[in-house]
GUNUSE-518087 format. One line per 2 residues: their letters; for each residue x, y, z of N, C-alpha, C. Coordinates in pm, whole numbers, plus 32768, in hexadecimal, padded with zeros to 4 digits. Each point is the difference from the previous one (the first is absolute). Layout:
BEGIN
a = X Y Z X Y Z X Y Z ~ ...
//
This chain:
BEGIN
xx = A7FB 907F 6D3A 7FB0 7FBB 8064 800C 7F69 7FE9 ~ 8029 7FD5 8081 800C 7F47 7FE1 7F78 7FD2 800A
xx = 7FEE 7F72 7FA6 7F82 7FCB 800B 8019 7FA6 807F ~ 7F74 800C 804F 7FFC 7F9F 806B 7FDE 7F80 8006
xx = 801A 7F8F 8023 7FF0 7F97 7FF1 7F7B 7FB8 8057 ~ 7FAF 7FCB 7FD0 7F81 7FC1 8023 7FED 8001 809A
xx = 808F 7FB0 8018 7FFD 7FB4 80BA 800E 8084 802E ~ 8046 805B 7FBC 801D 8086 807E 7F94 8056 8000
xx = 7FA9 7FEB 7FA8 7F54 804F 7FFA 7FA1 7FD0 8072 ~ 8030 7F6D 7FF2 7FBE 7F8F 808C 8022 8044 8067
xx = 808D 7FEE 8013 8030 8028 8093 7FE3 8087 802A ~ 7FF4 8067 7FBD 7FA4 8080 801E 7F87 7FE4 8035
xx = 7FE1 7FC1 7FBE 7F51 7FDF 800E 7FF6 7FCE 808B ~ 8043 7F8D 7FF3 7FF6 7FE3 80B2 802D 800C 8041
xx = 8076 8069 7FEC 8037 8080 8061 7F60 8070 8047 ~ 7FFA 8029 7FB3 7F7E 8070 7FF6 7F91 7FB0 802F
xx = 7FE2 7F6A 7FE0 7FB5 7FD4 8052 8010 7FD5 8098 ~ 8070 7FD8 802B 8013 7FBC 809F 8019 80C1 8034
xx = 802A 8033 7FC1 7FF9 8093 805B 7FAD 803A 7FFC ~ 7FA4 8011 7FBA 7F43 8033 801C 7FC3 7F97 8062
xx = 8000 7F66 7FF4 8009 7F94 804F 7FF0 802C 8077 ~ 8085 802A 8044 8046 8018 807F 7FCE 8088 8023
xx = 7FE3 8057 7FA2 7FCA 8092 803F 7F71 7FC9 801C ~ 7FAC 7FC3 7F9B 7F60 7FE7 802C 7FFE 7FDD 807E
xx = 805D 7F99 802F 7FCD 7F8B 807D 802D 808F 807E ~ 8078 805B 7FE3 802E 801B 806B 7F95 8082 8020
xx = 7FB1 8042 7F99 7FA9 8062 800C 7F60 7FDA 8037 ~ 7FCE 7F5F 7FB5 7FD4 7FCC 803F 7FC2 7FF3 8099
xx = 80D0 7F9F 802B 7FEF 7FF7 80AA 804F 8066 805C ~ 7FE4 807D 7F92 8060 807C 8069 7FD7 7FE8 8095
xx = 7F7D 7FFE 8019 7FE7 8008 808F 8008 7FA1 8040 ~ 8033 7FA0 7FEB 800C 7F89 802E 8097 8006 8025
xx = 804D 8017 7F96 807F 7FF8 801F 801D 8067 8049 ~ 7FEB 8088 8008 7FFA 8071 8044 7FE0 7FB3 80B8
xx = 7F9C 7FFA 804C 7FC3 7FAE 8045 808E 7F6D 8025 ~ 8039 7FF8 7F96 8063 7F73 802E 8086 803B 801C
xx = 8039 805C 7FCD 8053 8081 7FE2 7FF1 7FF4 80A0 ~ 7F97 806D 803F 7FF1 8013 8075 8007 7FB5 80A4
xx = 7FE6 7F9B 7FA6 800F 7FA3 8086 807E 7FB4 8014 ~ 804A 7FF6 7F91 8089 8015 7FF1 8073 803C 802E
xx = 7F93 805E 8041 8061 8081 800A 805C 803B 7FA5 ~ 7FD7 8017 7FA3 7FF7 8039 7F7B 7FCD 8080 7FE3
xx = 8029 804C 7FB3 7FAF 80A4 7FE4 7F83 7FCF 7F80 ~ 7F8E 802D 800C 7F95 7FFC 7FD3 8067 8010 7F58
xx = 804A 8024 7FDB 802E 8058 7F9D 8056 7F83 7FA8 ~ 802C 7F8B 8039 801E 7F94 7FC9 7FCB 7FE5 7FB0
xx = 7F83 7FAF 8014 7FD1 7FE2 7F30 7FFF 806F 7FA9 ~ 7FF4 8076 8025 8025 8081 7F83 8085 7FBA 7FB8
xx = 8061 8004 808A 8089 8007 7FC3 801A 7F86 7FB1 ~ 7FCA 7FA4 8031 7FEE 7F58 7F90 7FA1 8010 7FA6
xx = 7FE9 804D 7FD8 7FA8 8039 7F66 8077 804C 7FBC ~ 802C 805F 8050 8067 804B 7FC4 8070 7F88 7FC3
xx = 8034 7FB8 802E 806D 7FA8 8005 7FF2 7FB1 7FB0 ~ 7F71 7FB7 801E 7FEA 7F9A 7F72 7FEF 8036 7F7C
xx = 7F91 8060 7FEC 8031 803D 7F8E 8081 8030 7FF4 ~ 805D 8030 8013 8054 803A 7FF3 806C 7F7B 7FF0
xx = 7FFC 7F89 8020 804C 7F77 7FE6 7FDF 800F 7F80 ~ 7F60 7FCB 7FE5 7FF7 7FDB 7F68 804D 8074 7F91
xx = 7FC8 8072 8055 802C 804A 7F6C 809A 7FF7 7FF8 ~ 8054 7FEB 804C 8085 800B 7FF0 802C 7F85 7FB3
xx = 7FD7 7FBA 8032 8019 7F52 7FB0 7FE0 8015 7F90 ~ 7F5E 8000 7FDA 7FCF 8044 7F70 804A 803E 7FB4
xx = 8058 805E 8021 805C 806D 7FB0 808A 7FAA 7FE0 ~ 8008 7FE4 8058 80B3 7F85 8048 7FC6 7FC7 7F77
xx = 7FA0 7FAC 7FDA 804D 7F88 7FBB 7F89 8012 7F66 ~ 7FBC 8031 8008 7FA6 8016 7F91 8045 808E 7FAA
xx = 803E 803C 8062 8021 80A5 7FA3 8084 7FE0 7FF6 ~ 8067 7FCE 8076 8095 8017 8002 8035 7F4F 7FBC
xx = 7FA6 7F99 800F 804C 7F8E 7FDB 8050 7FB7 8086 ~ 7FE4 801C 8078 8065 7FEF 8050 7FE0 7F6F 8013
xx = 8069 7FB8 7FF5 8017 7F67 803B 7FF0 7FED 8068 ~ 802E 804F 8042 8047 8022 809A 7F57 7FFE 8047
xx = 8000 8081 7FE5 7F3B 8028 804F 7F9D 7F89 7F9F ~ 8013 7FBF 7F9A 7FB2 7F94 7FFB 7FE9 7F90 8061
xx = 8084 7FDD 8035 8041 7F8E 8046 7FBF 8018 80A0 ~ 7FFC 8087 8024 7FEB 8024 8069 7F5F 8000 8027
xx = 7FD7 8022 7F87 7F62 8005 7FDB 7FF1 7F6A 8031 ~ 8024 7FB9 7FB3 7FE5 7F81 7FEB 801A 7F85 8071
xx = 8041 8052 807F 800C 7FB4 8064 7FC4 804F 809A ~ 7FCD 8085 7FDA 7FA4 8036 8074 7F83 7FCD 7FF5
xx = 7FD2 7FE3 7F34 7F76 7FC0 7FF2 7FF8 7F7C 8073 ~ 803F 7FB6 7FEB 7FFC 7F70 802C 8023 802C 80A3
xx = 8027 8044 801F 8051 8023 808F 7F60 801A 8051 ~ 7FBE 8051 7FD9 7F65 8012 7FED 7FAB 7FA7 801B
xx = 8007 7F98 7FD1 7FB3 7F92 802E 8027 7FD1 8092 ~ 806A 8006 8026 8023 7FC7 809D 7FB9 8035 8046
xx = 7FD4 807A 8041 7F8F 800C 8045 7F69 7FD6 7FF3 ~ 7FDB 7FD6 7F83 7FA3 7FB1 8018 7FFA 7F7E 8019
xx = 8076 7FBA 7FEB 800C 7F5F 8035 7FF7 8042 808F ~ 805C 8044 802E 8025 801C 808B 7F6C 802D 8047
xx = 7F9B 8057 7FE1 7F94 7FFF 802C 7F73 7F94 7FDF ~ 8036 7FBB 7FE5 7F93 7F8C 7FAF 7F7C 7FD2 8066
xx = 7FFA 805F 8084 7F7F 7FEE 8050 7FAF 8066 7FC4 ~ 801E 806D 7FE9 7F8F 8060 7F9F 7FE3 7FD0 7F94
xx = 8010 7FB6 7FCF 7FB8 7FA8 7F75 7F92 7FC0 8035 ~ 801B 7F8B 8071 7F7D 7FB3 8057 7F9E 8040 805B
xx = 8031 80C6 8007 7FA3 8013 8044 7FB1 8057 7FEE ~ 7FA3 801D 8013 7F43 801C 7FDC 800C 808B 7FE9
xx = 7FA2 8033 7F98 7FFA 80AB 8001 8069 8050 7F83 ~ 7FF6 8071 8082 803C 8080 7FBB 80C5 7FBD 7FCF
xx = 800F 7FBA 807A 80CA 7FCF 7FF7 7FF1 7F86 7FA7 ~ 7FC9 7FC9 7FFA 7FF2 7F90 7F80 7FEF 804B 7F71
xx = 7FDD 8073 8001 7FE1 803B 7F63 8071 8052 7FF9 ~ 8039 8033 8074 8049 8089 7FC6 8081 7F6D 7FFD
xx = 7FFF 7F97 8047 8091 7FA9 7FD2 8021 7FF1 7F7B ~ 7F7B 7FC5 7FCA 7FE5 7FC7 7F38 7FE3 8050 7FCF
xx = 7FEE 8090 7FFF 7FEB 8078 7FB0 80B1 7FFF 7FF0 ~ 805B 8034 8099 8075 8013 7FDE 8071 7FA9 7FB3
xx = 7F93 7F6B 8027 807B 7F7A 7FB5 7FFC 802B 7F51 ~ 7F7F 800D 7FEB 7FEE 8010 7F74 8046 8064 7F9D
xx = 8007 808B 8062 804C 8066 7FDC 80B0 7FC1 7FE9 ~ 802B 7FD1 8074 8091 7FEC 7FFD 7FE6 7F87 7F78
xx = 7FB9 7F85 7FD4 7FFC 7FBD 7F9F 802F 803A 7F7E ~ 7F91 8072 7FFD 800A 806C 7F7D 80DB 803B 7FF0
xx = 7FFB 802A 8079 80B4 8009 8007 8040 7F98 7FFB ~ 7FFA 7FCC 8017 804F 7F37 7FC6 7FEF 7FF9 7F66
xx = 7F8F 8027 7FE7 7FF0 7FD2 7F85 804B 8060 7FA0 ~ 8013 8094 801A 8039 803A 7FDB 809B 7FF8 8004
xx = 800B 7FFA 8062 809F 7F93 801D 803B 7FA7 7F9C ~ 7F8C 7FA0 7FF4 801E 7F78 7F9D 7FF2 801C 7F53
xx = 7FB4 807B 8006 800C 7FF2 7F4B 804F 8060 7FCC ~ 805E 800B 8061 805F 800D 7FB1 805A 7FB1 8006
xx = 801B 7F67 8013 803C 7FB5 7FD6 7FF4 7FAD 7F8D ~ 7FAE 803A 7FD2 8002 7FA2 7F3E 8058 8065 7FB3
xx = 804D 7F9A 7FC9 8060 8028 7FA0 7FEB 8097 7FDE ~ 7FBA 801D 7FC0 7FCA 808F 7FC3 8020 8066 806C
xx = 7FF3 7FCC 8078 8022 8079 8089 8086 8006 8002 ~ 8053 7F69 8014 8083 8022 802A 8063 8048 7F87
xx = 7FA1 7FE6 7F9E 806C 804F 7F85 801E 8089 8008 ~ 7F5A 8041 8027 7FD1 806F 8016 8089 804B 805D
xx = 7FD7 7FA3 8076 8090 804F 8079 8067 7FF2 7FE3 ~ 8024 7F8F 7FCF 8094 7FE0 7FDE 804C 8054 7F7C
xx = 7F99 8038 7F91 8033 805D 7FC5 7FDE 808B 8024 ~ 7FD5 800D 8071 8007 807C 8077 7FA2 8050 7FA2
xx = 7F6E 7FCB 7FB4 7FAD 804C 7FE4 7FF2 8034 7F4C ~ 8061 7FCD 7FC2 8048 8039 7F74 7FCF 7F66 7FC0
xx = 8005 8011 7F8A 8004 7F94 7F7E 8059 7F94 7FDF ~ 809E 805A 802E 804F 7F7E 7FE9 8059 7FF2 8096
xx = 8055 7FA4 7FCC 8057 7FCE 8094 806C 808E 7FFE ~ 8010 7FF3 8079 8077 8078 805C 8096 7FAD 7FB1
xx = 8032 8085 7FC9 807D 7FC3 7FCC 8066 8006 807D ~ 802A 7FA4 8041 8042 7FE5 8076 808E 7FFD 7FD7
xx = 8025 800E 7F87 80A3 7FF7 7FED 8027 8081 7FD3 ~ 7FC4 807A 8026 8011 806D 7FBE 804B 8049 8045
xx = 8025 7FBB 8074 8076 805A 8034 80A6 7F82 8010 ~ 7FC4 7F9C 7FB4 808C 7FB3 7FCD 8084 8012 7F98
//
């Protein structure tokens, strides 16, 4: 069993946190979004399936780069986090406005924060070693088929 390294205990942590995060708010404003779903013209059955989906993101990412080491699904992680934030610049009138859409905006900004942040710590040294020796102790002997 390899020992795990500090930052990758973090990045669990606020893996497991922005995806409980994202299930609270969406169980929360099921009926709300259900109700927005609809007028959409949308099947009532949409936010199920964006419960299904989001969990089912985290845990795959979670596994991708905390269990497998992947560079690759780090990188990808690490630019849907930030990709994430564009709809809230892009909706930035539900922040100024009153109520129920002003809370469920900064409930959800906060959640995607928690995924940024998870994003970002793994860029201290201690992370990229982590991926870059694909999860193991020492470096990938790269001349072993020279």
């Amino acid at each position: 069993m390899r020992a795990k390294p500090p930052v990758l205990r973090v990045f669990e942590a606020l893996v497991v946190l922005a995806a409980l995060a994202s299930l609270a708010i969406m169980v929360a404003w099921y009926e709300v979004l259900v109700t927005e779903a609809q007028r959409m013209g949308g099947s009532a059955y949409v936010p199920l399936l964006t419960i299904m989906f989001s969990m089912g993101y985290f845990l795959c990412f979670w596994f991708a780069v905390a269990r497998r080491a992947s560079r690759v699904a780090y990188w990808i992680f690490f630019g849907l986090a930030f990709l994430g934030l564009v709809p809230h610049v892009a909706d930035w009138q539900a922040f100024t406005a009153e109520g129920a859409e002003r809370a469920y905006a900064f409930s959800t900004l906060a959640a995607q924060f928690v995924h940024v942040a998870a994003a970002c710590v793994m860029l201290v040294p201690e992370g990229q070693r982590w991926l870059s020796r694909r999860g193991t102790g020492e470096p990938d002997a790269a001349d072993v088929f020279d």
